[in-house]
C-alpha positions, -999 to 999 in steps of 0.1 A, spaced: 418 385 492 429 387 452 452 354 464 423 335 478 405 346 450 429 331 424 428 301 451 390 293 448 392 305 406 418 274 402 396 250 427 367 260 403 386 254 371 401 225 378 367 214 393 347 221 357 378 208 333 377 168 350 340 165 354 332 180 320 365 160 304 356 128 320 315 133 311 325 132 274 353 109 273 338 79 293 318 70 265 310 25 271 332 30 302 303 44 323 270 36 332 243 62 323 235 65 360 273 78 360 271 99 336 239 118 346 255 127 378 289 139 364 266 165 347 247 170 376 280 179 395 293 199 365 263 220 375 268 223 409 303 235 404 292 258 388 264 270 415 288 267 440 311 293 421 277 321 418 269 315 452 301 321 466 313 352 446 275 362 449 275 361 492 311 377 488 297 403 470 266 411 486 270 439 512 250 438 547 248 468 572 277 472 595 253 482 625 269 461 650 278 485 678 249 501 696 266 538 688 262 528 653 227 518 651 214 552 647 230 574 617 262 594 623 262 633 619 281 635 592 261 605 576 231 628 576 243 655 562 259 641 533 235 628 508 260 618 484 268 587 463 299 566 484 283 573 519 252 549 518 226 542 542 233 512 561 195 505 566 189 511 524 215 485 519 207 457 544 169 462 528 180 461 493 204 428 500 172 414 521 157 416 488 183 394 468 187 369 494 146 365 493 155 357 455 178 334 461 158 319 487 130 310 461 148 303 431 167 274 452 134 265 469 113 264 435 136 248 416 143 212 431 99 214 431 101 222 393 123 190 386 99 165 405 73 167 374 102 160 349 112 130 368 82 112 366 79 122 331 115 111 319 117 79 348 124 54 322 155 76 314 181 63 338 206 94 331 181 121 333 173 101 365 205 109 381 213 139 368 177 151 382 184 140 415 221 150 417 205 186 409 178 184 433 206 178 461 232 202 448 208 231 447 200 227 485 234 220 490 244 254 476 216 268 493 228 255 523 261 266 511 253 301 505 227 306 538 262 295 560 283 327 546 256 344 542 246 347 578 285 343 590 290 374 568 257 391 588 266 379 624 304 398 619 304 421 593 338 439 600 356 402 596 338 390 569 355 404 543 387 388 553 377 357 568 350 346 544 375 346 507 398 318 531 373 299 537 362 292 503 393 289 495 394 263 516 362 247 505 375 246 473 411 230 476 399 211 506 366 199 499 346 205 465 382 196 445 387 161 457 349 149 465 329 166 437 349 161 410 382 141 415 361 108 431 336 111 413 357 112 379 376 81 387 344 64 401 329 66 363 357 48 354 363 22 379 340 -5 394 345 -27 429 351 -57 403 381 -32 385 420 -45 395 427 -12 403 396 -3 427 414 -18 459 445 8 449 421 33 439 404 33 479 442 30 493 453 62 477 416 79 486 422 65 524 458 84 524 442 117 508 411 119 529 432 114 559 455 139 546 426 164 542 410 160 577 450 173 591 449 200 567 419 213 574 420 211 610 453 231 608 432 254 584 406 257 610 426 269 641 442 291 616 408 312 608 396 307 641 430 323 659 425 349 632 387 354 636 395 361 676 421 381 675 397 403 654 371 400 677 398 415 704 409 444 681 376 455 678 369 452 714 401 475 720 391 499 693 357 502 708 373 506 747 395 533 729 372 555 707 344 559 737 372 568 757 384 594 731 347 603 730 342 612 769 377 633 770 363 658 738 329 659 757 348 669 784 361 698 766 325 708 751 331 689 715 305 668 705 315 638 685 299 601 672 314 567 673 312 566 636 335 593 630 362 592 660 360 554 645 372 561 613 401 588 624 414 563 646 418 534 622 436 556 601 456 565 630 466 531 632 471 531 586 494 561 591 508 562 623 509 596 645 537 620 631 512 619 598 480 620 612 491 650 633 497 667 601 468 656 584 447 665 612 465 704 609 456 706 573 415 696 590 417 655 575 404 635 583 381 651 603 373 687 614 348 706 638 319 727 631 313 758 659 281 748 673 259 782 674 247 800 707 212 791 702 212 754 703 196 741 730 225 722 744 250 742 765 272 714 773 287 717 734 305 743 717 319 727 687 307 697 669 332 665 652 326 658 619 345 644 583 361 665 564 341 659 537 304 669 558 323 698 570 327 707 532 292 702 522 283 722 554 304 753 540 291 747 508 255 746 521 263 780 541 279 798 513 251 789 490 220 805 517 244 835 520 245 841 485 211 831 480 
């Protein structure tokens, strides 16, 4: 992730430097029309840079398994800071996006006025349209990850960074700032046009193999997730009807978590860790409950804590 990151922070830098650079340098060299949307695109470099850290950022509820649609044991008994409810987080993110939604609906609205006022100013012109476009383009931008990053949760935080990697190297780099830098400069009557749209063929040909390769890349990654969390779902229900069959009463949540550090650690140390009762550890359920079929009940380490702390407290209360 931190080398994607650095990937997209260079795409964004290098973005910024040519169309601001070229904005002030063109000078007589450019028309106005030219020059209003070079600023217009310095702006939407700039939006595209929010919107993307913003959707990596935001977090959505990872309530994609049926077990996991309901809370966990252990999630309701610890009421601590670090173990969040996933419904108070989708509902606080639902909030932001509604934000988002309306500041990038509003806005383009809010423009329309100006440009009647200022019509007679041909780079205000452009650079008012070119902003009107490029905030619904990063609207569209953002809505994309935004609901890939909904639909899979679990991958998106691995899949998502590459692919604005991507769109930075690949796509916002060479068409929203490199052309249009060297278009302010150069005309169709310019020597140097005809060499100009050579080059750009070769490049943009060059692109289109890259990013197909980049494409079945992700896509071979995004499966293969896909099939590990099929396997890891196969294997912790499994795991869950043996320890029913022995009267412990466990959750998908929990047994979820133990077995992906399982795979972190390997067996010899989760053997040991589960010994010293990490990462998980049961609670005796008591005679009276209602259910016969249990005796003992799964939890974290850390709910089994704020259990005994809990029971220690009423005794000494």
């Amino acid at each position: 992730v931190v080398s994607t990151q650095s990937t997209w922070a260079v795409g964004f830098i290098l973005s910024a430097i040519i169309l601001i650079y070229v904005y002030f340098l063109s000078g007589d060299e450019s028309t106005e029309t030219r020059r209003g949307t070079l600023l217009g695109l310095s702006f939407l470099i700039f939006m595209l840079f929010a919107v993307i850290n913003l959707t990596i950022r935001l977090k959505v509820a990872i309530i994609d398994d049926p077990e996991e649609a309901s809370r966990s044991v252990s999630d309701r008994i610890l009421r601590v800071e670090g173990n969040e409810d996933q419904e108070a987080i989708q509902e606080e993110t639902n909030k932001k996006v509604k934000v988002i939604y309306g500041i990038g609906l509003v806005l383009p609205l809010g423009l329309v006025p100006l440009l009647v006022v200022f019509r007679s100013n041909q780079r205000f012109i452009a650079f008012g349209v070119t902003i009107i476009i490029s905030v619904l383009f990063a609207l569209f931008v953002f809505s994309l990850f935004y609901n890939i990053k909904r639909k899979w949760p679990r991958a998106a935080p691995s899949t998502l960074p590459i692919c604005a990697g991507f769109c930075w190297i690949v796509i916002y780099l060479p068409f929203l700032a490199i052309v249009p830098a060297i278009n302010a400069y150069l005309s169709s009557d310019d020597p140097q046009f005809a060499a100009f749209s050579r080059i750009l063929s070769g490049v943009i040909a060059l692109l289109v193999i890259i990013g197909v390769s980049f494409i079945s890349i992700v896509a071979n990654m995004f499966f293969r997730r896909l099939e590990l969390e099929k396997k890891i779902k196969f294997i912790v229900t499994a795991l869950a009807n043996k320890l029913a069959k022995n009267h412990v009463k466990s959750d998908y949540p929990v047994l979820r978590r133990f077995y992906e550090e399982y795979l972190q650690r390997g067996p010899e140390e989760t053997s040991t860790e589960l010994r010293n009762g990490r990462p998980l550890f049961y609670w005796e359920i008591p005679p009276s409950n209602p259910n016969v079929n249990f005796s003992k009940q799964l939890l974290t380490r850390e709910a089994y804590d704020a259990l005994m702390s809990k029971s220690k407290a009423k005794k000494e209360g």
